[in-house]
Each structure stands twice: as structure tokens, then as C-alpha cells.
N, CA and C atoms as an extended XYZ file, in Angstrom:
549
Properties=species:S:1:pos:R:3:atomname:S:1:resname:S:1:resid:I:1 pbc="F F F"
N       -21.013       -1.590      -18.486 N   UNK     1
C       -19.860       -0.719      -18.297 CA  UNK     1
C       -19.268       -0.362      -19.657 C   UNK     1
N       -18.537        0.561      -19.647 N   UNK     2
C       -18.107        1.322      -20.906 CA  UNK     2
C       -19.425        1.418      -22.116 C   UNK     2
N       -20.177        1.566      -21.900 N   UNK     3
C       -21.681        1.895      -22.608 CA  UNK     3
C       -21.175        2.692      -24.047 C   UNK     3
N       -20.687        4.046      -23.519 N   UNK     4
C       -20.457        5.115      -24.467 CA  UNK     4
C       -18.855        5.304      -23.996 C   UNK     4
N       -17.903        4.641      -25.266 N   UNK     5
C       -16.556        4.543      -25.352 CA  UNK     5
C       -15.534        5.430      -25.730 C   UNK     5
N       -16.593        6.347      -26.272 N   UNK     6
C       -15.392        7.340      -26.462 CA  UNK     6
C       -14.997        8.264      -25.511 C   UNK     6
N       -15.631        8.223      -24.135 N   UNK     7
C       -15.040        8.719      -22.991 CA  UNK     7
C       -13.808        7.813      -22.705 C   UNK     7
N       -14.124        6.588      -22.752 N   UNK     8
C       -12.904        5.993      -22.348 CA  UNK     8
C       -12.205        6.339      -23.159 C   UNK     8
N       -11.894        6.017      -24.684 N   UNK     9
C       -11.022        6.323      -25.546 CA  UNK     9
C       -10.064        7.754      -25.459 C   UNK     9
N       -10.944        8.840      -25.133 N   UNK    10
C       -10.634       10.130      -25.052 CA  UNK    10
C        -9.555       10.262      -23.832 C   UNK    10
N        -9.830        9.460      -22.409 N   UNK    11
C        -8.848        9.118      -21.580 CA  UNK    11
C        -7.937        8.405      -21.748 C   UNK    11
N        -7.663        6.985      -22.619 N   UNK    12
C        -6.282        6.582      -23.144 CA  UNK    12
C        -5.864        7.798      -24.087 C   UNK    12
N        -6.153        8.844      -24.888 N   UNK    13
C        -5.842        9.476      -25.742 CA  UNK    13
C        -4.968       10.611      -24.492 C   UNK    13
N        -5.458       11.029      -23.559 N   UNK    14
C        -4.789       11.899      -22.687 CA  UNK    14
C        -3.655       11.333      -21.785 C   UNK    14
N        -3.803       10.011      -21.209 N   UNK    15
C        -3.005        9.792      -20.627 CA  UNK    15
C        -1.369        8.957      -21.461 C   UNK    15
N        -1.807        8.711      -22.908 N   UNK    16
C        -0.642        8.260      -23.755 CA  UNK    16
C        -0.079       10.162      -24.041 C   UNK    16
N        -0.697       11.099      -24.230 N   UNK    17
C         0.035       12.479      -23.975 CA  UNK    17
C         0.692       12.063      -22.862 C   UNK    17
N         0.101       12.079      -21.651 N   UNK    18
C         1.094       12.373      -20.004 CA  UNK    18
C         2.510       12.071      -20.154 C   UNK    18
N         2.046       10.421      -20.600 N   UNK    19
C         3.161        9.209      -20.527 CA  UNK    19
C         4.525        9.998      -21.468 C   UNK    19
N         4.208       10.509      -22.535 N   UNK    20
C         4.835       10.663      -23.782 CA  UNK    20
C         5.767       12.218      -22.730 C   UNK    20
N         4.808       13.128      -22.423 N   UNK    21
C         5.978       14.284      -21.954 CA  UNK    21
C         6.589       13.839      -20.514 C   UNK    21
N         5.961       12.858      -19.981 N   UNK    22
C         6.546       12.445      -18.444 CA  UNK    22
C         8.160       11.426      -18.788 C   UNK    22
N         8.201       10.817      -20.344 N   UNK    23
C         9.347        9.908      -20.520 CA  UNK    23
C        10.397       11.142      -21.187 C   UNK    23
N        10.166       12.092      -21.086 N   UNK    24
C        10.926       13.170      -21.726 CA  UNK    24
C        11.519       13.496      -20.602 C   UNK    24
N        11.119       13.474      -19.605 N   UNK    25
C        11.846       13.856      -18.121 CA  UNK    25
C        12.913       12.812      -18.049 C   UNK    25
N        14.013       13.799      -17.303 N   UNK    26
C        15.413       13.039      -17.439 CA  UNK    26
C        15.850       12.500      -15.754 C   UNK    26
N        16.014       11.260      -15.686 N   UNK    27
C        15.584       10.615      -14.436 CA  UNK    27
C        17.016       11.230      -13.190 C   UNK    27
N        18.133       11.335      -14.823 N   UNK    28
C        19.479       11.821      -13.402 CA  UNK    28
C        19.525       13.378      -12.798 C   UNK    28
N        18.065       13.923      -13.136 N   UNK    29
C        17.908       15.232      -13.056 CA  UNK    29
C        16.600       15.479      -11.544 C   UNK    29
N        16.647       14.373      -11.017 N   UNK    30
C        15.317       13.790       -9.810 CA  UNK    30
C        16.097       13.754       -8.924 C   UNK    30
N        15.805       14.333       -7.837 N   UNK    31
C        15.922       13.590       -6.229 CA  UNK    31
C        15.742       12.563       -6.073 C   UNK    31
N        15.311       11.712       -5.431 N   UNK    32
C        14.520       10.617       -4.785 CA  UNK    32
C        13.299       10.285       -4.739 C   UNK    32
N        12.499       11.260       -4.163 N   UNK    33
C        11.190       11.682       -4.352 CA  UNK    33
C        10.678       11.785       -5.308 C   UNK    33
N        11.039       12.560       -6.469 N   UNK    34
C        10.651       12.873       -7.460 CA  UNK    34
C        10.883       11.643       -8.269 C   UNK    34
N        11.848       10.831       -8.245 N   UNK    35
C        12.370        9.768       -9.122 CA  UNK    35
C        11.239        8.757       -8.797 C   UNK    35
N        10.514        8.595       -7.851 N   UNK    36
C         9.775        7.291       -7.295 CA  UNK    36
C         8.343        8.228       -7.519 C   UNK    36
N         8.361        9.426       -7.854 N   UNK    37
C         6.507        9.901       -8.310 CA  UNK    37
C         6.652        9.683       -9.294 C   UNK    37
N         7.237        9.956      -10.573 N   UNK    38
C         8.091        9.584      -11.702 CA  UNK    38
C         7.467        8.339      -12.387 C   UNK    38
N         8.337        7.428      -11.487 N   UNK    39
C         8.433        6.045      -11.757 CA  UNK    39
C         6.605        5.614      -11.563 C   UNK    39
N         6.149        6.114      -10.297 N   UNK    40
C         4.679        5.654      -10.028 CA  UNK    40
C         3.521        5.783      -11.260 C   UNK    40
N         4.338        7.089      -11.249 N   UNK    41
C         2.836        7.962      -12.281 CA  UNK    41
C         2.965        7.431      -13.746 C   UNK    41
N         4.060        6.964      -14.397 N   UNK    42
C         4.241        5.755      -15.357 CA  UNK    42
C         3.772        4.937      -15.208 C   UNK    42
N         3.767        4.105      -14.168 N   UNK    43
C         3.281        2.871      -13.856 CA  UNK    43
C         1.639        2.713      -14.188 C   UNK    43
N         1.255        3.787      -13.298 N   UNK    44
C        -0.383        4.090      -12.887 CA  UNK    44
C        -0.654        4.146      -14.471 C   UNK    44
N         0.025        4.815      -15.063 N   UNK    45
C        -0.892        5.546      -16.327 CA  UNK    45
C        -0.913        4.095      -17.538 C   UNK    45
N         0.131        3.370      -17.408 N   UNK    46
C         0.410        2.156      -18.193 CA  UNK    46
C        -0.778        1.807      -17.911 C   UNK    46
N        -0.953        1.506      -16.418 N   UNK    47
C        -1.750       -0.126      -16.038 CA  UNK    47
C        -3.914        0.264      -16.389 C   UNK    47
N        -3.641        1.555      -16.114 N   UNK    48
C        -5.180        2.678      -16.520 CA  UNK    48
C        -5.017        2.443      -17.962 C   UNK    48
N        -4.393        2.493      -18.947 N   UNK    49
C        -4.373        2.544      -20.532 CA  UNK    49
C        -4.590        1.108      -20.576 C   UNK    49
N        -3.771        0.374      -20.290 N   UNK    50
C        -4.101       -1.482      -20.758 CA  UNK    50
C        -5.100       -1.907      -20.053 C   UNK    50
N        -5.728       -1.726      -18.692 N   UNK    51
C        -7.243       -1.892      -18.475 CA  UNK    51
C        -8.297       -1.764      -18.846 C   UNK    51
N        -8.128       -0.143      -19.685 N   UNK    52
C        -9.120        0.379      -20.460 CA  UNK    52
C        -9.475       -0.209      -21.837 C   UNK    52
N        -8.159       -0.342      -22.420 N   UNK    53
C        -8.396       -1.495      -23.796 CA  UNK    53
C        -8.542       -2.411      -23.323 C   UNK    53
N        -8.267       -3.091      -22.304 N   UNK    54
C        -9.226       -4.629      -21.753 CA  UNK    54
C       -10.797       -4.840      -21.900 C   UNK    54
N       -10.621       -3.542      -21.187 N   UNK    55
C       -12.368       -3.421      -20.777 CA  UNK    55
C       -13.350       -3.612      -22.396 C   UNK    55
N       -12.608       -2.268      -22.764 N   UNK    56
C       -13.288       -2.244      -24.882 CA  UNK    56
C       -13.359       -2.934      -25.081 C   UNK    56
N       -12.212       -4.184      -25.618 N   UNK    57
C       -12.418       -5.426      -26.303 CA  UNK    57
C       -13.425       -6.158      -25.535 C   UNK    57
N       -13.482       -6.043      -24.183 N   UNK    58
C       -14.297       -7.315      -23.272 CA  UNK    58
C       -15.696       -6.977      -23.681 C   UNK    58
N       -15.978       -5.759      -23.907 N   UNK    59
C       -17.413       -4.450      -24.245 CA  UNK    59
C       -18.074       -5.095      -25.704 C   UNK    59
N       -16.868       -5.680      -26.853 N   UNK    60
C       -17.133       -5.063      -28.101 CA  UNK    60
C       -17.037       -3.521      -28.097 C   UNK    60
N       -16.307       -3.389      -28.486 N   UNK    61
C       -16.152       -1.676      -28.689 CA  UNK    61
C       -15.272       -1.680      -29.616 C   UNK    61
N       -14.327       -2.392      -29.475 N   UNK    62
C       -13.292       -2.709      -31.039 CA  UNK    62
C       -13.857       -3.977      -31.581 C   UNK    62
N       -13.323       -3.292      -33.031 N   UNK    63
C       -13.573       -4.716      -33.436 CA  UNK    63
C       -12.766       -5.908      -33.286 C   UNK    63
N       -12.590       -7.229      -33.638 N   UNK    64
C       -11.909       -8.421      -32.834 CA  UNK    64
C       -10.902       -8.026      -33.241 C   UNK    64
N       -10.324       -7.826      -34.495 N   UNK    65
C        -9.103       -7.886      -34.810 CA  UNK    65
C        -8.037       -7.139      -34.160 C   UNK    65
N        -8.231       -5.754      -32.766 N   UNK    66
C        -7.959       -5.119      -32.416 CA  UNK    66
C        -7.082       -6.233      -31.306 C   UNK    66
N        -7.865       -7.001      -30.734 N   UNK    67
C        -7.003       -7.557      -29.491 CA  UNK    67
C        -5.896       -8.420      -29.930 C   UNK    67
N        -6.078       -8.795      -31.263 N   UNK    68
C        -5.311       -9.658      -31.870 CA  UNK    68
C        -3.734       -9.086      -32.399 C   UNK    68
N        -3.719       -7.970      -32.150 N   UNK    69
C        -2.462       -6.972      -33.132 CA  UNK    69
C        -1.666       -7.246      -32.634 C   UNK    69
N        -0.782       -7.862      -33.009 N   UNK    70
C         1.256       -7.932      -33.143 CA  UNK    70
C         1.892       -7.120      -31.997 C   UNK    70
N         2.362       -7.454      -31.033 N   UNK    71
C         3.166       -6.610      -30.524 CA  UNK    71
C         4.408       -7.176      -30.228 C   UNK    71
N         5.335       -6.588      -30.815 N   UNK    72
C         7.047       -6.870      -30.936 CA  UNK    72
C         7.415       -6.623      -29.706 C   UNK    72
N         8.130       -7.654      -28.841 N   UNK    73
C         8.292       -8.009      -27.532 CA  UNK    73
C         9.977       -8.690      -27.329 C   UNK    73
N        10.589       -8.118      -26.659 N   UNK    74
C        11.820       -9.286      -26.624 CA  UNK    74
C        11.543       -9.881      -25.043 C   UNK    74
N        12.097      -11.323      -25.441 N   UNK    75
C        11.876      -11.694      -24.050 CA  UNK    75
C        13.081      -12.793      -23.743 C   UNK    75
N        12.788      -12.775      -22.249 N   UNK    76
C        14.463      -13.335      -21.608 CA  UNK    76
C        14.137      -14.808      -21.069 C   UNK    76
N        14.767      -15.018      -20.997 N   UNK    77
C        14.507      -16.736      -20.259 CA  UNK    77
C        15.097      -16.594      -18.512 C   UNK    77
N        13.834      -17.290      -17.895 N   UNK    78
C        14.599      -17.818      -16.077 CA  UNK    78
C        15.668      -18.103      -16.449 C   UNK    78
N        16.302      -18.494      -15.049 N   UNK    79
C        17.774      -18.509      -15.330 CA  UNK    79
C        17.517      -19.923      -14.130 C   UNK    79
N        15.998      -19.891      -13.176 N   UNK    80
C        16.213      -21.381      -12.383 CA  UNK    80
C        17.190      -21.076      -11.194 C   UNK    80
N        17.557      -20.136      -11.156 N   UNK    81
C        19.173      -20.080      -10.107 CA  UNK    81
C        18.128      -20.370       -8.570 C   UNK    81
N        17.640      -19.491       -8.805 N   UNK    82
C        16.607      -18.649       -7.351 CA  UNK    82
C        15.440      -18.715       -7.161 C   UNK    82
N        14.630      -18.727       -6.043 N   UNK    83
C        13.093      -19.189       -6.377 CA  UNK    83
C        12.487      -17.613       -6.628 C   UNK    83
N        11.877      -17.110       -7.007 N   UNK    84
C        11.425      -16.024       -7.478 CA  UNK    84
C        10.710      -15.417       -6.184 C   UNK    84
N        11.179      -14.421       -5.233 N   UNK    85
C        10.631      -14.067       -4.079 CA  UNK    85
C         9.632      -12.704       -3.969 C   UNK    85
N         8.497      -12.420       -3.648 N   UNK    86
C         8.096      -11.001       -3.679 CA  UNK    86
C         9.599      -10.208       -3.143 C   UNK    86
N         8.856       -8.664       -3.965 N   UNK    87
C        10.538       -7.734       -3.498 CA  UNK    87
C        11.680       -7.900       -3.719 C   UNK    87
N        11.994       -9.161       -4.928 N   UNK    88
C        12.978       -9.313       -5.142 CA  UNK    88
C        13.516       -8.392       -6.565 C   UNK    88
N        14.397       -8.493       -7.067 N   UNK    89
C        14.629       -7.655       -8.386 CA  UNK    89
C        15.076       -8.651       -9.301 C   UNK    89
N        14.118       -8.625      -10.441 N   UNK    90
C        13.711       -9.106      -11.682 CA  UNK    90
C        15.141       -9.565      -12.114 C   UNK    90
N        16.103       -8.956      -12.529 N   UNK    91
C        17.226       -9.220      -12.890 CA  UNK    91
C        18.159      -10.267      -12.372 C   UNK    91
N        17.941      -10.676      -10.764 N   UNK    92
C        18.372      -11.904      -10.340 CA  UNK    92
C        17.856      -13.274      -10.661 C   UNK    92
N        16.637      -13.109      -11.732 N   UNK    93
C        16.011      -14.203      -11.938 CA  UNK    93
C        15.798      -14.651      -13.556 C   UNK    93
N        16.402      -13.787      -14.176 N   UNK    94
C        16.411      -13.924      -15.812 CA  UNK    94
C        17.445      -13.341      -16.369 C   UNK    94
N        17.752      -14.394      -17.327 N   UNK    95
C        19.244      -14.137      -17.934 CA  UNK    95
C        18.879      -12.461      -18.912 C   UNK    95
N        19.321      -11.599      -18.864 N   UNK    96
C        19.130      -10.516      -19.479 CA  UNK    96
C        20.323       -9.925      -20.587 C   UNK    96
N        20.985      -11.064      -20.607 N   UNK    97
C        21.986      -10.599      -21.854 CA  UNK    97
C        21.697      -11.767      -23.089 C   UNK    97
N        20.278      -12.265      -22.948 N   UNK    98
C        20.098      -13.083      -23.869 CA  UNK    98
C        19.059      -13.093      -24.314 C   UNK    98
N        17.993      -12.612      -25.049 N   UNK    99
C        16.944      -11.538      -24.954 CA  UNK    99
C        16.385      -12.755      -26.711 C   UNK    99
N        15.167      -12.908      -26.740 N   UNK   100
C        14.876      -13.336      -28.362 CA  UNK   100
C        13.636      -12.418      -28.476 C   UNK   100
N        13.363      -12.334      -30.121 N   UNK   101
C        12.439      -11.051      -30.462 CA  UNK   101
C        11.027      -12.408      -30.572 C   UNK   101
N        10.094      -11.945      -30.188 N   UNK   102
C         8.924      -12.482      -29.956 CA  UNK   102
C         7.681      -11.247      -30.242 C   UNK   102
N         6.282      -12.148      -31.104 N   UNK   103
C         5.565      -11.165      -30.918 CA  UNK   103
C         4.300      -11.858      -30.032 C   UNK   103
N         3.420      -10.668      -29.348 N   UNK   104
C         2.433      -11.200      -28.254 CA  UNK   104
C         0.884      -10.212      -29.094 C   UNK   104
N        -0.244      -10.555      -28.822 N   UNK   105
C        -1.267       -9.937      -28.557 CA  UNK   105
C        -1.256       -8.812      -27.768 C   UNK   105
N        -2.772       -7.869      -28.319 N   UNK   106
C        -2.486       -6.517      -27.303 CA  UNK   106
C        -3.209       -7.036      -26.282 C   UNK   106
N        -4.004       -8.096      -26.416 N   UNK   107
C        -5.151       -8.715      -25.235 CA  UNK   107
C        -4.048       -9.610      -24.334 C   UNK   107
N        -2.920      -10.026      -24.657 N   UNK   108
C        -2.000      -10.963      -23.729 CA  UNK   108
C        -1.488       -9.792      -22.997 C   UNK   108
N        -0.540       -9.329      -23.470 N   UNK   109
C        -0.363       -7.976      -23.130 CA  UNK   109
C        -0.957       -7.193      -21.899 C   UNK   109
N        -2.392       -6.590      -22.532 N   UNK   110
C        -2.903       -6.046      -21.336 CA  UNK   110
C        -2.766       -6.919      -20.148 C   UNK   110
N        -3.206       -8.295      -20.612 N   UNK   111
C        -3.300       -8.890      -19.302 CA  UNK   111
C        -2.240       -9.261      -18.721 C   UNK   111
N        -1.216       -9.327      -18.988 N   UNK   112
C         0.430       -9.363      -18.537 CA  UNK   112
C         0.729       -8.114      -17.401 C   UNK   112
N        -0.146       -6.789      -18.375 N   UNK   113
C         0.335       -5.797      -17.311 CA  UNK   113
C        -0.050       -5.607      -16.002 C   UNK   113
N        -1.780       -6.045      -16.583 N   UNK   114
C        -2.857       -5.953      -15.180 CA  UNK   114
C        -2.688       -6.776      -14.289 C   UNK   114
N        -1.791       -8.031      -14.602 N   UNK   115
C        -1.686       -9.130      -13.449 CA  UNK   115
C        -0.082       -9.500      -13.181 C   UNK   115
N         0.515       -7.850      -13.148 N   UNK   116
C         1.803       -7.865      -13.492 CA  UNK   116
C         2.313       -8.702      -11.705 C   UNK   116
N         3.409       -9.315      -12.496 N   UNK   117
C         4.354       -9.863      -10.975 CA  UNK   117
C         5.761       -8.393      -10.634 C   UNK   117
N         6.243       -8.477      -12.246 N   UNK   118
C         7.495       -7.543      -12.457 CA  UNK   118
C         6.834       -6.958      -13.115 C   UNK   118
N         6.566       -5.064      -12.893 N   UNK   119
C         7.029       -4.044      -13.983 CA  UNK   119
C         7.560       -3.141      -13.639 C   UNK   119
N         8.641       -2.854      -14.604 N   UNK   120
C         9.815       -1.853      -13.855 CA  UNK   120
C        10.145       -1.405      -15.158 C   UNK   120
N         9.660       -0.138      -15.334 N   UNK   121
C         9.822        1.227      -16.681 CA  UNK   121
C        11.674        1.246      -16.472 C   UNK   121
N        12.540        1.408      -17.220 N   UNK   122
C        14.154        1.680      -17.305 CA  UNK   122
C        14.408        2.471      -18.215 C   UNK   122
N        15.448        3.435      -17.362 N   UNK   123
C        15.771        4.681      -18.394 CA  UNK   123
C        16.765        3.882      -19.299 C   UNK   123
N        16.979        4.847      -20.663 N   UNK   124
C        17.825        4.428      -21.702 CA  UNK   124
C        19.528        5.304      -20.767 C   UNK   124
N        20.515        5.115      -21.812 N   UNK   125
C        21.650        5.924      -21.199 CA  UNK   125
C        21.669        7.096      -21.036 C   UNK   125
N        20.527        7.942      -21.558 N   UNK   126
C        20.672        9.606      -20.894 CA  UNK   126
C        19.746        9.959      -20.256 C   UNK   126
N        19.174        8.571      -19.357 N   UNK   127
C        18.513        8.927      -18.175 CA  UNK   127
C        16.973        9.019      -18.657 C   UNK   127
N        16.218        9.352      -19.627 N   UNK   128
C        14.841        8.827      -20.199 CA  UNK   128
C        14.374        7.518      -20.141 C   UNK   128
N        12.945        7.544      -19.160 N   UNK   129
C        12.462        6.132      -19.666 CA  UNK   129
C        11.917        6.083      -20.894 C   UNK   129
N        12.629        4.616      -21.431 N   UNK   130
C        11.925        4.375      -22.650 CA  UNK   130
C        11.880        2.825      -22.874 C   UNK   130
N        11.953        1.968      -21.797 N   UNK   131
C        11.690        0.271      -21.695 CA  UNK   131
C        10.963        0.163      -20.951 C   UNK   131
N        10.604       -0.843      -20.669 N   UNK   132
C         9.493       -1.383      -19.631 CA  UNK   132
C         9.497       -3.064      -19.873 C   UNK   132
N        10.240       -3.646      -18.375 N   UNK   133
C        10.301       -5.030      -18.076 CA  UNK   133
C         8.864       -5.441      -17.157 C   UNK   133
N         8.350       -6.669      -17.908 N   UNK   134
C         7.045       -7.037      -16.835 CA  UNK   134
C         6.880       -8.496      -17.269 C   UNK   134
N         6.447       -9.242      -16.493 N   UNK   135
C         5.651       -9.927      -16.059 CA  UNK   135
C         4.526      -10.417      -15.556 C   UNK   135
N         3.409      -11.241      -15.740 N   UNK   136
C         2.399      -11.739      -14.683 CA  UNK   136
C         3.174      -12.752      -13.896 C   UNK   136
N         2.229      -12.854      -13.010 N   UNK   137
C         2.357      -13.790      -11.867 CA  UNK   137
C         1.876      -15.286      -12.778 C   UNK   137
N         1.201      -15.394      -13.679 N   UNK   138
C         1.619      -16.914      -14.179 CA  UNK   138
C         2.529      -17.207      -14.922 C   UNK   138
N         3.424      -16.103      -15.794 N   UNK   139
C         4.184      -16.167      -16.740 CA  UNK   139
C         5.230      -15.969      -16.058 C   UNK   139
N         5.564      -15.768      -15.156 N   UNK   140
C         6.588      -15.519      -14.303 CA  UNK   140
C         8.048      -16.440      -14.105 C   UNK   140
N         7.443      -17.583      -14.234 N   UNK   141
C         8.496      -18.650      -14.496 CA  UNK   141
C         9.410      -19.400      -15.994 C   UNK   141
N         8.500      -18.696      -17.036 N   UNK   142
C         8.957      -18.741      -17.903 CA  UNK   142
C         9.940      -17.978      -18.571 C   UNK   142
N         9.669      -17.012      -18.779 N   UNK   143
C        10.127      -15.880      -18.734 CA  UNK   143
C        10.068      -14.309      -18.451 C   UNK   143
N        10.834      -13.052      -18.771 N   UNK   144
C        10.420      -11.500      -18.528 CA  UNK   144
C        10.117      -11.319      -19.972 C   UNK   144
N         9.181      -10.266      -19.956 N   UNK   145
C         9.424       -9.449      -21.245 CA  UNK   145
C        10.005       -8.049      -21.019 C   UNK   145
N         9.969       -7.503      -22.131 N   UNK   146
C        10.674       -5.826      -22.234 CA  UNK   146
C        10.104       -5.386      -23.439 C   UNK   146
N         9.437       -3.887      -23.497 N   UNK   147
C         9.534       -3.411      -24.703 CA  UNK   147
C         9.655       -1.734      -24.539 C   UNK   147
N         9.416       -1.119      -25.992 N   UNK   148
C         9.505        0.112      -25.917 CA  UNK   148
C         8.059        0.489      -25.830 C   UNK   148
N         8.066        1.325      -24.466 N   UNK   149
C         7.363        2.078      -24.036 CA  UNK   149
C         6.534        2.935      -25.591 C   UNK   149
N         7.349        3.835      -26.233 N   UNK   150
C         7.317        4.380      -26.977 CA  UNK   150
C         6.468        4.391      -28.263 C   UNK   150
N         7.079        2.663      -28.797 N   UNK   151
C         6.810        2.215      -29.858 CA  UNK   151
C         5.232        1.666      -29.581 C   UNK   151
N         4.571        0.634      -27.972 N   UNK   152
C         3.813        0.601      -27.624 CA  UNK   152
C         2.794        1.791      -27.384 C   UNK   152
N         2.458        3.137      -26.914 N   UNK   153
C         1.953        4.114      -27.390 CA  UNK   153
C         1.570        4.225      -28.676 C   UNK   153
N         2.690        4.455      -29.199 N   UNK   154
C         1.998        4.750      -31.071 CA  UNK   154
C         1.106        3.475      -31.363 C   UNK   154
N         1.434        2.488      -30.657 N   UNK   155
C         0.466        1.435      -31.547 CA  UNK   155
C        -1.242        1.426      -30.812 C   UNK   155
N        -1.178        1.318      -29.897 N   UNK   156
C        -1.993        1.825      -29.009 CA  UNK   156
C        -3.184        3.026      -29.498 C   UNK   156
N        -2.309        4.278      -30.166 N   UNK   157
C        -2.854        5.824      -30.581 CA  UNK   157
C        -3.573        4.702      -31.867 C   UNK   157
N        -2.708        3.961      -32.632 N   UNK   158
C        -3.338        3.660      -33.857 CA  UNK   158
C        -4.826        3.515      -33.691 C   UNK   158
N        -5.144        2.353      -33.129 N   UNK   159
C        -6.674        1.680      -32.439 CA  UNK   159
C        -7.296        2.122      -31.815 C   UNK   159
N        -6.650        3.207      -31.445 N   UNK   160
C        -7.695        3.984      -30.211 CA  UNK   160
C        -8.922        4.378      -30.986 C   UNK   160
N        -9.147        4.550      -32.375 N   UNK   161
C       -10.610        5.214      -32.691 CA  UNK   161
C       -11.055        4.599      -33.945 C   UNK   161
N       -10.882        3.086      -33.613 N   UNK   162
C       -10.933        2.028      -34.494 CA  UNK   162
C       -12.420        1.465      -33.419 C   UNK   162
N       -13.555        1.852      -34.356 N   UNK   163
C       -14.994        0.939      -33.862 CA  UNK   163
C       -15.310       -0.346      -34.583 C   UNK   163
N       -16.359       -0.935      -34.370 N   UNK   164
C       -16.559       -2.050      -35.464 CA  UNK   164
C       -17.590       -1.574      -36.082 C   UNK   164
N       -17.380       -1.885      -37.518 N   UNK   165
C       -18.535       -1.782      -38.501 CA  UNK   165
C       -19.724       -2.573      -38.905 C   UNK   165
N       -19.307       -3.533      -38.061 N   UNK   166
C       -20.641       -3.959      -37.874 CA  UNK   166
C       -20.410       -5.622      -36.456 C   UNK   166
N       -21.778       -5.915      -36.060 N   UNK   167
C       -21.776       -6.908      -34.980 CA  UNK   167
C       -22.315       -8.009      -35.523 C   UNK   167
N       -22.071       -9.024      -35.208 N   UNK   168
C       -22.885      -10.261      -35.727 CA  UNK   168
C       -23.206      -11.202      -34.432 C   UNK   168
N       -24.142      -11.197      -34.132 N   UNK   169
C       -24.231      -12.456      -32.756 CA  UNK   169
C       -25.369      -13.741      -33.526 C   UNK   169
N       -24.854      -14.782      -32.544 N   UNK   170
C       -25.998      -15.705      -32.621 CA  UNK   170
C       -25.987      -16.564      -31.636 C   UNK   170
N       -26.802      -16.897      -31.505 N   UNK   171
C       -26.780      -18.167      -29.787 CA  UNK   171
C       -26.207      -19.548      -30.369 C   UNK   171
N       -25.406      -19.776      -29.235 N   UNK   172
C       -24.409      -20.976      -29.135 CA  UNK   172
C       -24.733      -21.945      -28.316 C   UNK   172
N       -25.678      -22.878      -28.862 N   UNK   173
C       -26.091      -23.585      -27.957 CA  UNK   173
C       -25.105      -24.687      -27.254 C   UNK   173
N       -23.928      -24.859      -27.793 N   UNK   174
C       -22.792      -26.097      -27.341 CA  UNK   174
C       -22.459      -25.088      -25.801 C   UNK   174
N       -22.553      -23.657      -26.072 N   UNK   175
C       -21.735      -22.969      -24.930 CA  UNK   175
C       -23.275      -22.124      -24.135 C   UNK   175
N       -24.025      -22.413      -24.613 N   UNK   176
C       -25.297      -22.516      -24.152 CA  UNK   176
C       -25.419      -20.311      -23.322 C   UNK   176
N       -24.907      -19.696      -24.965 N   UNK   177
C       -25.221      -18.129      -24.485 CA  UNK   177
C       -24.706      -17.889      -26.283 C   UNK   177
N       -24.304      -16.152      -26.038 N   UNK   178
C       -24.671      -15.328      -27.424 CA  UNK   178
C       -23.199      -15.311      -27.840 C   UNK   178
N       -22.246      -15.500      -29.235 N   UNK   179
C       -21.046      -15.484      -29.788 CA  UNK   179
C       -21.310      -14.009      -30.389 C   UNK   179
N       -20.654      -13.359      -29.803 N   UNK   180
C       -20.609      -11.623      -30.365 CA  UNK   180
C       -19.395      -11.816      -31.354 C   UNK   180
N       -19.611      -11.445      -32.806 N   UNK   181
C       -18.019      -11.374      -33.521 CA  UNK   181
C       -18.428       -9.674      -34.054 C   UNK   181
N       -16.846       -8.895      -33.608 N   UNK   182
C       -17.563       -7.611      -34.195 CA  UNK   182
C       -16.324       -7.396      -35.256 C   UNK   182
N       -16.886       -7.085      -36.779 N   UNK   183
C       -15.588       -6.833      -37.619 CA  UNK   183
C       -15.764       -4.977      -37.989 C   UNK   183
């Protein structure tokens, strides 16, 4: 799967466009309807972009250092009050006026989004999304994260057409198969 990557690549490259003119839309300017296609088609396009760089790194298609990149994250602590229920809202379960700056992997990351418990995109004060609170279902008890939508894109655009220059494998006999390192 993902054989020839720059199809995939070429599709995170279109759908970080979508994302970028769809957060320009002003949410107090929606019906209902429109506010929840909105909200979906963010969602969809997030969870399609961080799958797809899943997939690459899982491929070799980037090189290692790609899954490894910094991503500036604030994150909140449980609060313990409540047991954490499906359908419930994120905010009854983490203190959110107490936030510390943390950085994560883009490979934690993806997988945070893809095995999200909480993600819920939030407009800023003039009604633009430009945050995004999530969780997995194992990290769930520890804490939420939040970041900028925004700032995540650009970093994202960076790597998108970052290959490796070269592969190195050799058989591992302790793990008894092939150690791919691609720099």
C-alpha cells in the first residue's frame, strides 16, 4: 500500500487547502445544518491527513526523522470529578483553565487523532475554527490536548515532500525480520 506516494502526498496537499479556506468560514454565520457539515468536513479531512502520514511513515516514504518532529501541544489535566462517559462533553472532565505547553510527535499525534475518544475543532472569538481538542481512548484519562489547527497544517505542508535519501535495512535476528532506517 502507498507504493507510489506522491499520490498520497498530492491529497494531504489538497485537503490542508480545503481545511485552510473551510476555517475561514465564520461559524456565527451557519444555520445548524451547515454548522454540523462544517464541523464534519473538518473532522473528516483532519483524520484523512493524519492517516495518510501514518500510513508514509509505516511505508518508509519519509524519512524517520519525519515522525519524530516537535509538535507544540498544550494540554489539560482530568479533573477525576466524573467517570468519562461516551457522548459526554470533554469539558466536564478536564480542568481547562489550566492548560501546560507540552511537545508530542507527529507519529503520537496521528495516532491520538485516528484513535480519537474527544475531537472537537473550536471557533476562536469571531466565530473561525482555529483549535482542535482531542484525545485517544487510551490517553483519555490522563489528560486532553488542544492545538492550532493552523499552525499544525503549516507543519504538516513542511514534510509533505520530504523523501528519504537513502534506505538502509538489515536482518535482525533478536527480532527475527528486516530493521528499515530511512534517512
Amino acid at each position: 500500500m502507498a507504493f507510489e506516494s506522491k499520490f498520497w502526498r498530492n491529497q494531504i496537499k489538497r485537503d490542508i487547502n480545503y481545511l485552510n479556506k473551510k476555517m475561514k468560514v465564520n461559524v456565527r454565520n451557519l444555520n445548524e445544518e451547515e454548522n454540523d457539515c462544517l464541523y464534519s468536513q473538518i473532522e473528516i479531512k483532519l483524520f484523512t491527513i493524519t492517516y495518510s502520514l501514518r500510513k508514509l511513515m509505516d511505508t518508509k516514504k519519509f524519512p524517520d526523522n519525519v515522525g519524530k518532529k516537535r509538535i507544540n501541544i498544550s494540554k489539560y489535566k482530568r479533573n477525576d470529578k466524573k467517570q468519562i462517559r461516551p457522548f459526554g462533553l470533554f469539558d466536564d472532565y478536564y480542568f481547562l483553565d489550566n492548560k501546560s505547553s507540552e511537545f508530542i510527535t507527529l507519529r503520537y499525534l496521528c495516532g491520538q487523532f485516528v484513535h480519537a475518544y474527544f475531537f472537537q475543532p473550536i471557533p476562536d472569538k469571531k466565530g473561525n475554527i482555529k483549535k482542535l481538542f482531542f484525545v485517544s481512548n487510551s490517553a483519555k484519562e490522563d489528560g486532553i490536548y488542544s492545538l492550532s489547527i493552523t499552525l499544525l497544517l503549516k507543519n504538516i505542508l513542511k514534510i509533505c515532500d520530504k523523501y528519504p535519501d537513502s534506505i538502509d535495512y538489515h536482518f535482525d535476528e533478536e527480532k527475527e525480520g528486516y530493521a528499515v532506517n530511512c534517512k
